[in-house]
C-alpha positions in Angstrom: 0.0 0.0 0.0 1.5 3.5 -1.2 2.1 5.9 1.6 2.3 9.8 2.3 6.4 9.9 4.3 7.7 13.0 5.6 11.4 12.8 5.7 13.5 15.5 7.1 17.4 15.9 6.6 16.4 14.3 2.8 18.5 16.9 0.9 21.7 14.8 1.8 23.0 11.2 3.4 20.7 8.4 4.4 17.7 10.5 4.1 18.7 11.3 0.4 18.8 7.5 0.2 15.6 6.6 2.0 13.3 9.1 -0.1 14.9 7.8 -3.1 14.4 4.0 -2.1 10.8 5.1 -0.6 9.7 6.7 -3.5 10.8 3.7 -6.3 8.7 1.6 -4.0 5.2 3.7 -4.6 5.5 5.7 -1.9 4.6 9.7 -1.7 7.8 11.0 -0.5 8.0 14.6 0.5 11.7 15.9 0.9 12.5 18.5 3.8 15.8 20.1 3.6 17.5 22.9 4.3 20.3 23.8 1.7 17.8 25.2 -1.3 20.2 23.5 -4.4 20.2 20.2 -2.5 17.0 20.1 -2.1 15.7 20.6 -5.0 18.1 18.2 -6.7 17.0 15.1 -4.5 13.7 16.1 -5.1 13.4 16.8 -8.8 16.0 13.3 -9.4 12.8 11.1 -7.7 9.8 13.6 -9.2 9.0 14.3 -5.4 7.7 17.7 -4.2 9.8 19.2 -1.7 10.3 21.8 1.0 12.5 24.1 2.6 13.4 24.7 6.7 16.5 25.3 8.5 16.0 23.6 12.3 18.0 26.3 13.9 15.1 29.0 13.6 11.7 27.0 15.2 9.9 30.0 13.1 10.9 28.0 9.9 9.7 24.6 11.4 6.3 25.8 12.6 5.8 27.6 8.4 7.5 23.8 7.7 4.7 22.3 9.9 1.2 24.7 8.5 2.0 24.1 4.7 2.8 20.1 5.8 -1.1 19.8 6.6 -2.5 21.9 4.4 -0.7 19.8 1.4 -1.3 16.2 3.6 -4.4 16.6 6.0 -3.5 12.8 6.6 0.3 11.9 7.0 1.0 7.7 7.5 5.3 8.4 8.3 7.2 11.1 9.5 11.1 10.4 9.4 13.0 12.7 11.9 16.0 12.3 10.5 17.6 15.9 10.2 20.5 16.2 12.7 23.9 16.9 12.9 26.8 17.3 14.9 28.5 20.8 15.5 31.5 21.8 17.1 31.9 25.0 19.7 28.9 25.6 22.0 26.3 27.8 20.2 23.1 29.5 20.4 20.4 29.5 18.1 17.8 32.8 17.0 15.6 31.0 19.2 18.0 30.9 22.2 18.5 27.4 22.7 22.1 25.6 22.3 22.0 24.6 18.5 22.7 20.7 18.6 20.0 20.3 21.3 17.3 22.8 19.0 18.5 20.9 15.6 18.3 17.4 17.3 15.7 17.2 18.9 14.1 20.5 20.0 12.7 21.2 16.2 11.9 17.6 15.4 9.8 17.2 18.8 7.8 20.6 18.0 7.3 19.5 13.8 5.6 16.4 15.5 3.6 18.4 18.0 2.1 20.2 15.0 1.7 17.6 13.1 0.0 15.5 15.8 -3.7 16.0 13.9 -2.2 14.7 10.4 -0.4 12.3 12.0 -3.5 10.9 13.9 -5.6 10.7 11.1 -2.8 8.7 9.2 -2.3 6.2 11.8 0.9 7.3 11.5 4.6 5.4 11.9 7.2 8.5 14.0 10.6 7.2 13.1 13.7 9.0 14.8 17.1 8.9 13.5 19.1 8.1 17.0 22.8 6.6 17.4 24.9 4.7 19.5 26.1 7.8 20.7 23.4 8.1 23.2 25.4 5.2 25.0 28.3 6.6 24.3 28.1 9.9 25.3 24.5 10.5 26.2 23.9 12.0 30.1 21.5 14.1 30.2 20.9 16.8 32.9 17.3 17.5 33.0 17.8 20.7 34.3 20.8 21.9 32.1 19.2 20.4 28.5 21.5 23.5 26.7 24.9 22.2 28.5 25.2 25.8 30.2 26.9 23.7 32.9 29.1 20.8 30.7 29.3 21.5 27.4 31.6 19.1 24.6 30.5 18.5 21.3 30.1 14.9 22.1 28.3 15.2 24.6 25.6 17.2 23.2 25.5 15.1 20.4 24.9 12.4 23.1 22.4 13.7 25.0 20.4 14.9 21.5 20.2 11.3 20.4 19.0 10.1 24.0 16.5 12.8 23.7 15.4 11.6 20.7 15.0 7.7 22.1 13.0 9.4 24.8 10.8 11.5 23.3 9.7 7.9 21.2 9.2 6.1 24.1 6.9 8.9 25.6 5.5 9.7 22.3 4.4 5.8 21.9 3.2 6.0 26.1 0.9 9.0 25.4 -0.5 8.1 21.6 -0.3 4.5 20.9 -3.6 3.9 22.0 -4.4 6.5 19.8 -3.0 4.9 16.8 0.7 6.7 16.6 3.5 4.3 16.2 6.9 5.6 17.5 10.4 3.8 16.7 14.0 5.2 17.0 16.8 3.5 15.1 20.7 3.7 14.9 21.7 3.6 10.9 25.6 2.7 11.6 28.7 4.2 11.2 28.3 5.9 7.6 30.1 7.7 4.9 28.2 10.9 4.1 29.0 14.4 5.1 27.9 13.8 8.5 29.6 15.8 10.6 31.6 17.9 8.5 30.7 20.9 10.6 32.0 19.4 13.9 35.5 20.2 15.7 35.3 17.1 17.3 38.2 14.7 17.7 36.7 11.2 17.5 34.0 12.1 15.3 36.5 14.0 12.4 38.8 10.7 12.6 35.8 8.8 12.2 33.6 10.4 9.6 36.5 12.7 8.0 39.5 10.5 7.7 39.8 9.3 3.9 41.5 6.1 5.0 38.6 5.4 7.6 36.5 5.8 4.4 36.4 2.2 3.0 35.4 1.1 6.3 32.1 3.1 6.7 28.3 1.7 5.5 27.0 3.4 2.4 24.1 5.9 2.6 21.7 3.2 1.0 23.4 0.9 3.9 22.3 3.2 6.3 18.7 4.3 4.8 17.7 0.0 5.2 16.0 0.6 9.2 14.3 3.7 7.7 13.0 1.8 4.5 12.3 -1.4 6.3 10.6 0.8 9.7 8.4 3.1 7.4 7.1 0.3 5.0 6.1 -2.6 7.4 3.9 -2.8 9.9 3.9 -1.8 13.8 3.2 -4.6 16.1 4.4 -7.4 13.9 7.4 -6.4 11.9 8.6 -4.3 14.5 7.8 -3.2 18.2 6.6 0.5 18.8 8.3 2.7 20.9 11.7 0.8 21.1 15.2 1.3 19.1 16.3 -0.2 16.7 19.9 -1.8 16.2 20.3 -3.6 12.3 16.5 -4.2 12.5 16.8 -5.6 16.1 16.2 -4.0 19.0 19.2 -3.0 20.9 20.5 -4.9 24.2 22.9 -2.5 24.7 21.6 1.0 25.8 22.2 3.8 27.5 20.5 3.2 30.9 18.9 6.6 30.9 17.2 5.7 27.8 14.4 3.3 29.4 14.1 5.7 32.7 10.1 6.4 32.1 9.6 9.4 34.3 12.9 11.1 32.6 11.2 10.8 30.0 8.2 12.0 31.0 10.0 15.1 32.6 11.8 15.6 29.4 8.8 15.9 27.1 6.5 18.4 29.7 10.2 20.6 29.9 10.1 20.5 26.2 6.3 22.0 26.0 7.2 24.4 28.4 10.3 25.9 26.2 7.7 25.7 23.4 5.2 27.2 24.9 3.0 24.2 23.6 -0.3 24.3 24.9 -3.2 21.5 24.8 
């Protein structure tokens, strides 16, 4: 059955790959990007219709967000998959430290808004997470910009274990509504991932031409988001867990399955929005 999928971060990467896979397999793919050119080129290559928002300005998300329903009043998959790494602590337009507003800040609100499309779709809430939430994830619920303990890693960390938590309360508050949550990891990948960063570890690992050969390919890395946004909820896959190489993971960080931070997390998150039911 051919589906409506959102999927953000599409001008580039894996989510280049997955709109390109999704849409030679019937689907309606919409492409969300920010770099206009690159954009438009993924979007014209496929015959998809596409549209433009930079997730360091929310104002851009919440445009992103209105002309999303009026175009799909119904919406069966959104893929949060824009993201990124960055390097020295900054803050955004909106005030908010940028890898915690790109990560998971503007994904969390585009989903708020599009709670109503998403509803009416039935729909499948994919996040694009990492291993980095073991790896570097510890998250402060009271310092979610790193005012205190800031590292490029770490806020990378903590976005990614934000994004695991905000599935696992997004499946607690809507399954029963019909909403489907799922985070997955896509692997170590060779893309331009993390080209803006000036950190250590991730440069050596993403950066270094002689690492190269040894990273997954973007279609490698687009597989989870293919096989989580064309099967089905409750029998291909579980909701509201992540995903590991279409299994879900063993090993986690131990924040990641803590209900009430997760809980905590998503109210702090309406508050800084000022999202109101």
């Amino acid at each position: 059955m051919s589906k409506i999928i959102i999927v953000t971060g599409a001008s580039d990467g894996i989510g280049a790959a997955g709109a390109r896979q999704l849409q030679a397999n019937g689907h309606t793919v919409v492409v969300v990007g920010r770099s206009p050119e690159k954009t438009r080129h993924v979007a014209e290559s496929i015959g998809a219709e596409h549209f433009l928002a930079d997730f360091t300005d929310l104002g851009t998300v919440r445009e992103l967000a209105a002309v999303l329903e009026q175009r799909h009043p119904r919406i069966d998959v959104l893929a949060n998959n824009a993201g990124g790494v960055f390097g020295a602590r900054a803050k955004t337009v909106d005030g908010f430290e940028k890898t915690f507003q790109v990560n998971h800040l503007a994904p969390f609100l585009l989903t708020n808004l599009l709670l109503p499309a998403l509803l009416r779709g039935n729909a499948t809430v994919i996040q694009t997470a990492s291993i980095a939430a073991r790896l570097y994830g510890k998250l402060d619920i009271d310092d979610l910009d790193n005012d205190r303990r800031y590292s490029a890693n770490k806020a990378y960390g903590d976005s990614k274990l934000e994004n695991i938590l905000f599935t696992k309360e997004l499946d607690a508050r809507y399954r029963s509504q019909g909403i489907n949550a799922v985070a997955f990891h896509p692997g170590i990948i060779g893309s331009s991932f993390a080209s803006e960063t000036t950190s250590l570890a991730m440069r050596l690992t993403y950066g270094n031409p002689l690492a190269r050969p040894f990273l997954g390919s973007t279609h490698q890395g687009a597989d989870q988001l293919v096989w989580l946004s064309e099967n089905s909820p409750g029998r291909t896959w579980q909701p509201g867990n992540y995903y590991e190489k279409r299994k879900i993971a063993t090993r986690v960080n131990p924040q990641s399955t803590d209900a009430q931070l997760a809980r905590q997390l998503w109210d702090r998150n309406e508050n800084l929005l000022a999202i109101r039911r």
